[in-house]
C-alpha positions as a printed Julia matrix, in Angstrom:
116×3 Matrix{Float64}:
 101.47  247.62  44.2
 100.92  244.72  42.14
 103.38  241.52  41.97
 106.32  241.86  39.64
 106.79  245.5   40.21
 110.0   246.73  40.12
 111.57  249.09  43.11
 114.53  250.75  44.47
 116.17  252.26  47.23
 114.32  250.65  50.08
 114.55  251.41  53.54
 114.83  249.1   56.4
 113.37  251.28  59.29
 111.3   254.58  58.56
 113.01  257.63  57.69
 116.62  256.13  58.26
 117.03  256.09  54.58
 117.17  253.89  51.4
 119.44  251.16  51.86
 118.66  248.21  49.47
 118.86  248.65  45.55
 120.23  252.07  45.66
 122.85  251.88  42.67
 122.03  252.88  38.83
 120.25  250.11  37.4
 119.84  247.9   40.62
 116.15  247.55  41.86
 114.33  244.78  43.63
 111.57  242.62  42.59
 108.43  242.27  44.77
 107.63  238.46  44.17
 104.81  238.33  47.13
 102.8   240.18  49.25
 101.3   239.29  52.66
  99.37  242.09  54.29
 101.5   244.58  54.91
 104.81  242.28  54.51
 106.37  241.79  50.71
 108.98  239.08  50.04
 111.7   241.02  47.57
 114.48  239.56  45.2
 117.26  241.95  45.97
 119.79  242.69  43.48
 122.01  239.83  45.35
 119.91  237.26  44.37
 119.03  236.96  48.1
 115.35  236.63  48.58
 114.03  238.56  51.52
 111.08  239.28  53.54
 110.94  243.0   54.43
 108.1   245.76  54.9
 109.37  247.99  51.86
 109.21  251.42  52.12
 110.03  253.31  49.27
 112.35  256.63  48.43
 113.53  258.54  45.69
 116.74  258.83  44.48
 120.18  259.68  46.63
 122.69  261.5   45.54
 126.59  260.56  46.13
 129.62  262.64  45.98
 132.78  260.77  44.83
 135.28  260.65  47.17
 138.35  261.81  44.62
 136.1   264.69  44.27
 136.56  265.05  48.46
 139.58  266.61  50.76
 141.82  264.61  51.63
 140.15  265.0   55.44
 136.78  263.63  54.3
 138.22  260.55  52.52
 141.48  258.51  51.51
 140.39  259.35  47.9
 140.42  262.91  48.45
 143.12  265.29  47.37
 145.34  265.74  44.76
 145.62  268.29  41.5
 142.79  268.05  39.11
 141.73  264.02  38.13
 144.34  262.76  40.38
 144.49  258.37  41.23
 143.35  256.92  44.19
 146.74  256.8   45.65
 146.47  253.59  47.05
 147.18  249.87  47.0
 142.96  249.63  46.72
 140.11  251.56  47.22
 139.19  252.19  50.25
 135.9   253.43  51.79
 135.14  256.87  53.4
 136.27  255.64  56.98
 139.65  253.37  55.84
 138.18  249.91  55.39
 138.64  248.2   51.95
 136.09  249.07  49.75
 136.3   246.01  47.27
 136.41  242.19  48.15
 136.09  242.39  51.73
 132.89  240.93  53.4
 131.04  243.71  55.13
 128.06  241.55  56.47
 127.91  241.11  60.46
 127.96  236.66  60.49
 125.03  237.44  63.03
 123.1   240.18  62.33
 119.46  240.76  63.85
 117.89  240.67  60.4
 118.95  237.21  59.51
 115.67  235.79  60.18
 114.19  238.06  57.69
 116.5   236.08  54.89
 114.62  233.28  53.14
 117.15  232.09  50.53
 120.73  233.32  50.56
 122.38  234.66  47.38
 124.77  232.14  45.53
């Protein structure tokens, strides 16, 4: 793959899934390449050393389309309103302004630059 190339929806650990650049629009830039290691420029800004492995698209369902079991979003008659203060994510957390990053996570090493 030569440098420059863009890419999305890139997976951390084989077959676990796409979990980097996954939204409409987003992808990643492959600024170097060292063997079988790349160093990416994620969406974030972040720059980031990573063995990409690359997937397709994924599909998501939105959760006001959902039960009201499967997510705080869910429920209602036809295009009903969250409901809600804020948005929340499938499991209850906020889905919008809250930092979702472990302070120390495993792959921190792997992170070059941070994002501004």
């Amino acid at each position: 793959m030569p440098l420059g190339t863009t890419i999305h929806n890139i997976e951390f650990k084989h077959g676990k899934g796409g979990q980097l650049a996954r939204a409409a629009g987003a992808r990643a830039k492959l600024i170097a390449k060292e063997g079988k290691s790349a160093t990416l420029r994620i969406p974030s800004g972040e720059v980031r050393f990573d063995i990409p492995k690359l997937l397709g698209n994924s599909r998501t369902i939105r959760g006001a389309a959902m039960n009201p079991v499967d997510h705080p979003h869910g429920g209602g008659e036809g295009k009903a309103p969250i409901g809600r203060k804020k948005p929340a994510t499938p499991w209850g957390y906020p889905a919008l302004g809250r930092k979702s990053r472990k302070r120390r996570k495993y792959s921190d090493s792997l992170i070059l630059r941070r994002r501004k």
